[in-house]
N, CA, C and O of each residue as an XYZ file, in Angstrom:
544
protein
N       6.568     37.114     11.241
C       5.269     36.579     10.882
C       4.333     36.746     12.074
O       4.686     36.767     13.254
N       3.124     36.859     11.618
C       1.831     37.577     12.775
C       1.326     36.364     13.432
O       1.209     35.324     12.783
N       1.046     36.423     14.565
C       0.416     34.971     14.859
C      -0.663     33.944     14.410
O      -1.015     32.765     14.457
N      -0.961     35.229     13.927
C      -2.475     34.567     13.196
C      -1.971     34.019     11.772
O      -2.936     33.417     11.302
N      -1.022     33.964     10.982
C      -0.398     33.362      9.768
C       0.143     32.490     10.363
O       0.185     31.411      9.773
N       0.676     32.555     11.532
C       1.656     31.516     12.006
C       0.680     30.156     12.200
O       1.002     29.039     11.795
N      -0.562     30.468     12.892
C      -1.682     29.553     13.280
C      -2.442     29.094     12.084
O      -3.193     28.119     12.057
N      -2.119     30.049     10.917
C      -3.001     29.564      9.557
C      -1.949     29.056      9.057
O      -2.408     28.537      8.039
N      -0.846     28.838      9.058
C      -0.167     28.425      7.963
C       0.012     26.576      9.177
O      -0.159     25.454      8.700
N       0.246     26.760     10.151
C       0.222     25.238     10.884
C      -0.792     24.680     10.632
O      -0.668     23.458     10.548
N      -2.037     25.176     10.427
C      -3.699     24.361     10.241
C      -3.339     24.121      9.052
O      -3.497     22.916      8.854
N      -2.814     24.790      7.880
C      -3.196     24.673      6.487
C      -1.989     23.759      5.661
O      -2.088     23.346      4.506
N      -1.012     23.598      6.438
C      -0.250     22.394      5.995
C       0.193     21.140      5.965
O       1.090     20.563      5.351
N      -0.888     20.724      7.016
C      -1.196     19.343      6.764
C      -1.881     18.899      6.450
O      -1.968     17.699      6.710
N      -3.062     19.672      5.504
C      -3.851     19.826      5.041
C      -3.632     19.433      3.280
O      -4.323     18.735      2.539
N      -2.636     20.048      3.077
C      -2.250     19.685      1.541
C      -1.964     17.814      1.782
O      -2.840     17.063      1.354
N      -1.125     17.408      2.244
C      -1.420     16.180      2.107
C      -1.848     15.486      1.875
O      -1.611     14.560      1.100
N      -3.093     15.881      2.866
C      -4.684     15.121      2.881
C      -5.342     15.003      1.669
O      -5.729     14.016      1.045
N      -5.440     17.108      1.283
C      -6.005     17.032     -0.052
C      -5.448     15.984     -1.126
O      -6.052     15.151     -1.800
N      -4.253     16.271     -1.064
C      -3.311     15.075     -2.408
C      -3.965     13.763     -2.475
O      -4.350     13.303     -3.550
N      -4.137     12.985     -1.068
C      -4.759     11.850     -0.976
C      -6.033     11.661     -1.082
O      -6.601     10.687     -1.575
N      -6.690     13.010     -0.410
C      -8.129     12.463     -1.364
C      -8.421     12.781     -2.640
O      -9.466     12.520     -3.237
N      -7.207     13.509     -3.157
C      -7.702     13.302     -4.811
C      -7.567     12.120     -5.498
O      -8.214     11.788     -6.491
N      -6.542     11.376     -4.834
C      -5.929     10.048     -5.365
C      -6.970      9.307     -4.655
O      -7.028      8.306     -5.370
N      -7.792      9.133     -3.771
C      -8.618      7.946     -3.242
C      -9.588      8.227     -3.544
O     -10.267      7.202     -3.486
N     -10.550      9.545     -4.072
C     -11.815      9.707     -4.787
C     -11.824      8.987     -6.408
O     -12.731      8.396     -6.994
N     -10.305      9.340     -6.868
C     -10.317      8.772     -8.706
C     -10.519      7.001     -8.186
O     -11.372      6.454     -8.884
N     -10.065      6.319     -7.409
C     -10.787      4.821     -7.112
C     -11.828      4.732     -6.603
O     -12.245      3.573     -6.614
N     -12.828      5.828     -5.887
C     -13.932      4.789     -5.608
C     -14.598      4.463     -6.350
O     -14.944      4.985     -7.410
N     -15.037      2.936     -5.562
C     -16.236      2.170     -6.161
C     -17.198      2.777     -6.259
O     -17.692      3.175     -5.204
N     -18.030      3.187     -7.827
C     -19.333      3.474     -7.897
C     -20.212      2.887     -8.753
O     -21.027      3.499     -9.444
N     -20.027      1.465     -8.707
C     -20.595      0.730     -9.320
C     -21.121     -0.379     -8.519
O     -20.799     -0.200     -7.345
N     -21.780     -1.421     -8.677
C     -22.251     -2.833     -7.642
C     -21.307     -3.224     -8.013
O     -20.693     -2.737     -8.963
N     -20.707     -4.900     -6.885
C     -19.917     -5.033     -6.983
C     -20.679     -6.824     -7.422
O     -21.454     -7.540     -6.789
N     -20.032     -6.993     -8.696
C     -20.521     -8.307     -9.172
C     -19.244     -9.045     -9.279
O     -19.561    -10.104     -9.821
N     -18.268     -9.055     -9.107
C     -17.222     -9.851     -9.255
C     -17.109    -11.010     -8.160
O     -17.645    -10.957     -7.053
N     -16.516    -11.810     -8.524
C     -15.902    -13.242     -8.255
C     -14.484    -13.449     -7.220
O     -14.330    -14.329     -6.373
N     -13.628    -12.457     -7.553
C     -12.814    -12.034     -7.171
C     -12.423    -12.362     -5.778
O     -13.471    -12.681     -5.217
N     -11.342    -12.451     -4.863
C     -11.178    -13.193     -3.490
C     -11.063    -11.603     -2.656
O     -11.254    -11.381     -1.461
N     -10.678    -10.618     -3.766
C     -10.199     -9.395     -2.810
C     -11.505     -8.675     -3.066
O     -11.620     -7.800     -2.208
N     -12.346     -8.681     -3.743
C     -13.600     -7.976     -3.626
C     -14.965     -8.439     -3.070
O     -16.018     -7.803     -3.042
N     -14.670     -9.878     -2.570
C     -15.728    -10.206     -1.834
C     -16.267     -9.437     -0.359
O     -17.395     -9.746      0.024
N     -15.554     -8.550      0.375
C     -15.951     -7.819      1.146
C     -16.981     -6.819      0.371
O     -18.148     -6.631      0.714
N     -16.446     -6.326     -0.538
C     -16.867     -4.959     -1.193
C     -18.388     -5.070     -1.556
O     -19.234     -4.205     -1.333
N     -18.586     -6.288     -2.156
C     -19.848     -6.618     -2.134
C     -21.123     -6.646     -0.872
O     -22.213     -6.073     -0.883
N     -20.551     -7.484      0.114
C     -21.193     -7.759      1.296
C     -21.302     -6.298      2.105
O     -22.011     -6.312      3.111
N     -20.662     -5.058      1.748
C     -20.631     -3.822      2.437
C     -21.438     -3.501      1.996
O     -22.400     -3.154      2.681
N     -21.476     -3.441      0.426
C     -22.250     -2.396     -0.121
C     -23.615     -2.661     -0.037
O     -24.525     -1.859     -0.249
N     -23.711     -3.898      0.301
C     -26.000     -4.910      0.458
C     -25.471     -4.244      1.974
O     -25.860     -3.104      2.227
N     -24.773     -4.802      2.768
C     -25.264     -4.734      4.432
C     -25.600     -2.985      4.842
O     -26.464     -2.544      5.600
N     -24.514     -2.204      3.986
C     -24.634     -0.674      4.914
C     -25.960     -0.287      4.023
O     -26.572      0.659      4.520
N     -26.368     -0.654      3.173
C     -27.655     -0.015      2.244
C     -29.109     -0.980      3.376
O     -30.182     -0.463      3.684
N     -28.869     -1.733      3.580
C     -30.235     -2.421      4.299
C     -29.925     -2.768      5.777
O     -30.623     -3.695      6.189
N     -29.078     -2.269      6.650
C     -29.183     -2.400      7.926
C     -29.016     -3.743      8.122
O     -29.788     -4.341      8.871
N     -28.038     -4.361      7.507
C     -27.487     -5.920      7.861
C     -26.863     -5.817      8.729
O     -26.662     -4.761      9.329
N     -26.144     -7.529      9.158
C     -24.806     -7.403      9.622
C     -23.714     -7.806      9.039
O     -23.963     -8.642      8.170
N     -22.280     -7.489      9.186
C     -20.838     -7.475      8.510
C     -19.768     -8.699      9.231
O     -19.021     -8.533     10.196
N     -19.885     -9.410      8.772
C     -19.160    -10.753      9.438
C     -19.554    -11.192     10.741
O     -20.573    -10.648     11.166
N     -19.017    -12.021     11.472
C     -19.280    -12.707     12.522
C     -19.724    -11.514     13.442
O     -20.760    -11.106     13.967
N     -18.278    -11.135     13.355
C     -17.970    -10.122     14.753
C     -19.194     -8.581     14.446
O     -19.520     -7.901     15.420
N     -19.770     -8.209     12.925
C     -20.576     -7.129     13.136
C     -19.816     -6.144     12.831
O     -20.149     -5.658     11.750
N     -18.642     -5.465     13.473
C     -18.177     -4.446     13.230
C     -19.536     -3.107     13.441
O     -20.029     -2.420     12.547
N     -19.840     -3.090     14.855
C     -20.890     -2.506     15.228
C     -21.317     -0.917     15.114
O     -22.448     -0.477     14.905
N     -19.876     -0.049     15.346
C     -19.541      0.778     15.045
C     -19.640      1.469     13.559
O     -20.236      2.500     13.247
N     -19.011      0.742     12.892
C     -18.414      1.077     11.304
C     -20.023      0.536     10.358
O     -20.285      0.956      9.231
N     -21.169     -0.730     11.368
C     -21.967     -0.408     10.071
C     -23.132      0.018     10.926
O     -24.170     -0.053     10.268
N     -23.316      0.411     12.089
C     -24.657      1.899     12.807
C     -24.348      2.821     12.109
O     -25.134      3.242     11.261
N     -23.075      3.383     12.302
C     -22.653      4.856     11.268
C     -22.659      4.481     10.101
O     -23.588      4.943      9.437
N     -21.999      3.838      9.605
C     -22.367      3.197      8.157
C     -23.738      3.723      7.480
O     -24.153      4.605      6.728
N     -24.177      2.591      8.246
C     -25.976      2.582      8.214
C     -26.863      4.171      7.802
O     -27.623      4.477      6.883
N     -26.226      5.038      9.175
C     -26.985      6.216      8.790
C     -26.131      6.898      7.851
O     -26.653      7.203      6.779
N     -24.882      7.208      8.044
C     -24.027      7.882      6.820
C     -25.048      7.636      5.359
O     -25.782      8.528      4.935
N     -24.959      6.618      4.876
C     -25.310      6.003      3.765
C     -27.199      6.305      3.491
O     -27.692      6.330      2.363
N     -27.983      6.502      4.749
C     -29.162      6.766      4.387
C     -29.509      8.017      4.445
O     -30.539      8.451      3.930
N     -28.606      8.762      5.133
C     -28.395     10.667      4.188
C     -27.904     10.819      2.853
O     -28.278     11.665      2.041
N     -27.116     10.015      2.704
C     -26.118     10.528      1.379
C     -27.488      9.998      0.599
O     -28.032     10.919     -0.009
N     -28.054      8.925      0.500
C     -28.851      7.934     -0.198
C     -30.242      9.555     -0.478
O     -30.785     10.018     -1.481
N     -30.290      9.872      0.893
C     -31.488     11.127      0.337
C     -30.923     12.668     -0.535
O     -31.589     13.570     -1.045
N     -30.013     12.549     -0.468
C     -29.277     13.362     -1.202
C     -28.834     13.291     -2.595
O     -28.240     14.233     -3.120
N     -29.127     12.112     -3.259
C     -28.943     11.768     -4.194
C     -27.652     10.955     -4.488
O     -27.445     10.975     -5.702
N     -26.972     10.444     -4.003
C     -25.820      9.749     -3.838
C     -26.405      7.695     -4.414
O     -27.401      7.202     -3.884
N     -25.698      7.011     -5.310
C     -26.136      6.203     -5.321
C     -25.907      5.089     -4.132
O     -25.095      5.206     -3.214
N     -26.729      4.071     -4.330
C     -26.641      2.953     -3.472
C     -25.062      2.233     -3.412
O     -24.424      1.876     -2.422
N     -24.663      2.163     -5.028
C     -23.068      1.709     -4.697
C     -21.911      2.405     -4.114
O     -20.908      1.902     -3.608
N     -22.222      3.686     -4.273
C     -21.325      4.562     -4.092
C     -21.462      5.453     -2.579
O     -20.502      6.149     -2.249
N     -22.228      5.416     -2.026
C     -22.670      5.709     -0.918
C     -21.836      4.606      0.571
O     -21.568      5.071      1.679
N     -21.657      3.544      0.257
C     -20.618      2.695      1.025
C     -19.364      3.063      0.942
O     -18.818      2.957      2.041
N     -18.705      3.429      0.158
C     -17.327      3.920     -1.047
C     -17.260      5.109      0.196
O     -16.470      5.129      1.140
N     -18.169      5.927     -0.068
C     -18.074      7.492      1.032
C     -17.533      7.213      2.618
O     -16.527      7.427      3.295
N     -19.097      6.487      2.777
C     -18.657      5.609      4.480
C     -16.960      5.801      4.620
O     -16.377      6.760      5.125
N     -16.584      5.036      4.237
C     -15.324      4.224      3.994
C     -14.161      5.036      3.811
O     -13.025      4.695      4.142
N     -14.510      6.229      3.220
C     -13.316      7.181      2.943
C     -13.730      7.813      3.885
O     -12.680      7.906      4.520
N     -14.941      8.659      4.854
C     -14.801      8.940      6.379
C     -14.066      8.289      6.746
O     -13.070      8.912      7.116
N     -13.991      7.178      6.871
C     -13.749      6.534      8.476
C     -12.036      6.906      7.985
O     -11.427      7.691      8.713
N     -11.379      6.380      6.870
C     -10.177      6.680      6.492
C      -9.768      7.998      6.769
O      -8.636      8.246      7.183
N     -10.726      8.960      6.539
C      -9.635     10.727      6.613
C      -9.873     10.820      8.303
O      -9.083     11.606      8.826
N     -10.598     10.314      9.028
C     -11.146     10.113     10.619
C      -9.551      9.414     10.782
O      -8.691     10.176     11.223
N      -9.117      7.931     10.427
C      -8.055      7.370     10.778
C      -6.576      8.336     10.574
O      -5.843      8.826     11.433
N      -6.494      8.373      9.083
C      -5.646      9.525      8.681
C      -5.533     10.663      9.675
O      -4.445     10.979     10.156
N      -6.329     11.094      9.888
C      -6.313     12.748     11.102
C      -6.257     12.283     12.560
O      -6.027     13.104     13.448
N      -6.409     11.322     12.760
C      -5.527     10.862     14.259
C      -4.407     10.481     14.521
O      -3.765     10.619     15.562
N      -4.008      9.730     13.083
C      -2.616      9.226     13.217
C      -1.641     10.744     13.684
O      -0.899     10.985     14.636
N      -2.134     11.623     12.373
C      -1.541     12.795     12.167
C      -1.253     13.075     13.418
O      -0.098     13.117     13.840
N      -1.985     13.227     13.914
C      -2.285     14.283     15.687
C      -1.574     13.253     16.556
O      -0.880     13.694     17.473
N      -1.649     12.115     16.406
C      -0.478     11.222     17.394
C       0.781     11.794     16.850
O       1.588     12.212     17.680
N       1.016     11.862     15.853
C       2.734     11.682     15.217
C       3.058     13.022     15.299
O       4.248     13.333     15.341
N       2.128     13.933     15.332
C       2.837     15.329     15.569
C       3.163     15.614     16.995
O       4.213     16.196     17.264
N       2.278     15.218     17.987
C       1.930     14.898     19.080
C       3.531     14.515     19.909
O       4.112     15.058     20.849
N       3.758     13.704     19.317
C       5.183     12.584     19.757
C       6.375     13.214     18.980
O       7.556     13.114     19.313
N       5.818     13.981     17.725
C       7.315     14.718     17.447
C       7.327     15.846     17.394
O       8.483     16.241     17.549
N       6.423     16.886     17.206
C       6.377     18.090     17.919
C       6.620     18.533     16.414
O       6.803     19.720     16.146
N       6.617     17.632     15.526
C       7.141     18.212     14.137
C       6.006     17.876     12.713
O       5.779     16.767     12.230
N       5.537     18.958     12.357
C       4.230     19.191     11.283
C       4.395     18.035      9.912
O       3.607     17.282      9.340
N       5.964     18.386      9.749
C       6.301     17.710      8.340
C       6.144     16.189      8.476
O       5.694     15.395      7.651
N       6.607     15.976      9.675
C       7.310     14.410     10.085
C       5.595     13.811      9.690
O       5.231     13.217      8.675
N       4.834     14.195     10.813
C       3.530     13.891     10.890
C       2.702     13.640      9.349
O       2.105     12.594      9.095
N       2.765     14.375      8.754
C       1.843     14.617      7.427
C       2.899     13.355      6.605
O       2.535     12.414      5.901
N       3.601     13.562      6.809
C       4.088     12.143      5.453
C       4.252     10.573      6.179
O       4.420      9.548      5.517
N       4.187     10.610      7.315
C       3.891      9.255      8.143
C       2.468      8.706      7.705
O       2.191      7.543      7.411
N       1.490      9.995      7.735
C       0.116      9.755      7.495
C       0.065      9.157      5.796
O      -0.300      8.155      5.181
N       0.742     10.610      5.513
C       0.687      9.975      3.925
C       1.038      8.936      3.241
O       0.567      8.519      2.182
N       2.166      8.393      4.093
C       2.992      6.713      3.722
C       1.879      5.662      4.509
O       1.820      4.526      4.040
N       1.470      5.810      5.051
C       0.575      4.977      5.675
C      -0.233      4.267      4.462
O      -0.205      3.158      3.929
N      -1.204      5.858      4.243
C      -2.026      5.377      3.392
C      -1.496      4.880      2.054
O      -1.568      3.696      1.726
N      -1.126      5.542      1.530
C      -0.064      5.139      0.381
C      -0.124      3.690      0.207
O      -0.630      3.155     -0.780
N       0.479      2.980      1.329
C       1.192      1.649      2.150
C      -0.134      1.195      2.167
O      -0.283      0.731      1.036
N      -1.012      1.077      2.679
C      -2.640      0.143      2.926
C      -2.767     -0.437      1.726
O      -2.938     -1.614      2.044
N      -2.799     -0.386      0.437
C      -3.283     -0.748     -0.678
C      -2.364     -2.196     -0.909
O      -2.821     -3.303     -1.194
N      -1.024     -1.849     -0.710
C      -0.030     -2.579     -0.788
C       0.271     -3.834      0.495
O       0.985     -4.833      0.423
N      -0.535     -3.351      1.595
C      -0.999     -4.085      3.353
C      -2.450     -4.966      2.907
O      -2.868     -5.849      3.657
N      -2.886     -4.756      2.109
C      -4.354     -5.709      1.617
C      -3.614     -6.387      0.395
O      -4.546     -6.209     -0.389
N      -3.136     -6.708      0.009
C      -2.783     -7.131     -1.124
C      -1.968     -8.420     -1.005
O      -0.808     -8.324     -0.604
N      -2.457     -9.578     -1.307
C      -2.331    -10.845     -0.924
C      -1.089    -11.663     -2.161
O      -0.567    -12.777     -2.114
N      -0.945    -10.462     -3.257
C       0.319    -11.309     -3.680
C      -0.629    -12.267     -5.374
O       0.072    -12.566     -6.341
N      -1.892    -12.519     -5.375
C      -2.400    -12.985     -6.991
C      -2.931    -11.629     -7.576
O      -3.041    -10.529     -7.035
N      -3.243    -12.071     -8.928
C      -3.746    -11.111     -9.330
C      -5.704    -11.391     -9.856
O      -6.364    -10.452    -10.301
């Protein structure tokens, strides 16, 4: 094998992963307001008013996640992207951003492509099930 397949086929296979997961985390986003009552969707609400009007996000701010927020959301917003769904986006950045570092640590520490891509992938997988408080 030529080096240059060798270098495309290492870029391009941890890549399927990813894709898999963002097909599975685009069919959930939120693209609707969030009017519920709910104990696990009360964030979802308060994101979607604060990153659309330059609020702030709990005590602490989370200063980082709503400046970028902030502008992320007022490009997508000129682009035609709605107001609910435009937070939803934010949010899956910052996730394929988290996702693609883990990756690069775990390959990093094992020197091994496969190991890496399904650590990432169990991760995320695993988060849904790491927020999940046990009512319904």
């Amino acid at each position: 094998m030529t080096d240059a397949r060798m270098i495309r086929r290492k870029t391009l296979i941890p890549l399927l992963p990813l894709a898999a997961l963002l097909v599975i985390y685009v069919t959930s986003l939120q693209t609707i307001p969030n009017g519920s009552e709910h104990y696990f969707m009360m964030d979802v609400g308060e994101t979607q008013i604060v990153l659309n009007t330059w609020g702030t996000l709990h005590a602490t701010g989370y200063p980082l996640y709503v400046m970028s927020g902030n502008l992320t959301v007022a490009v997508l917003r000129l682009i035609g992207v709605s107001a609910a769904t435009a937070p939803a986006v934010v949010s899956l950045i910052w996730l394929l951003a988290a996702l693609g570092l883990i990756y690069a640590l775990m390959r990093h520490l094992t020197g091994r492509t496969g190991i890496a891509a399904l650590v990432a992938a169990g991760l995320r997988a695993d988060a849904h099930g790491l927020d999940s408080r046990g009512d319904s």
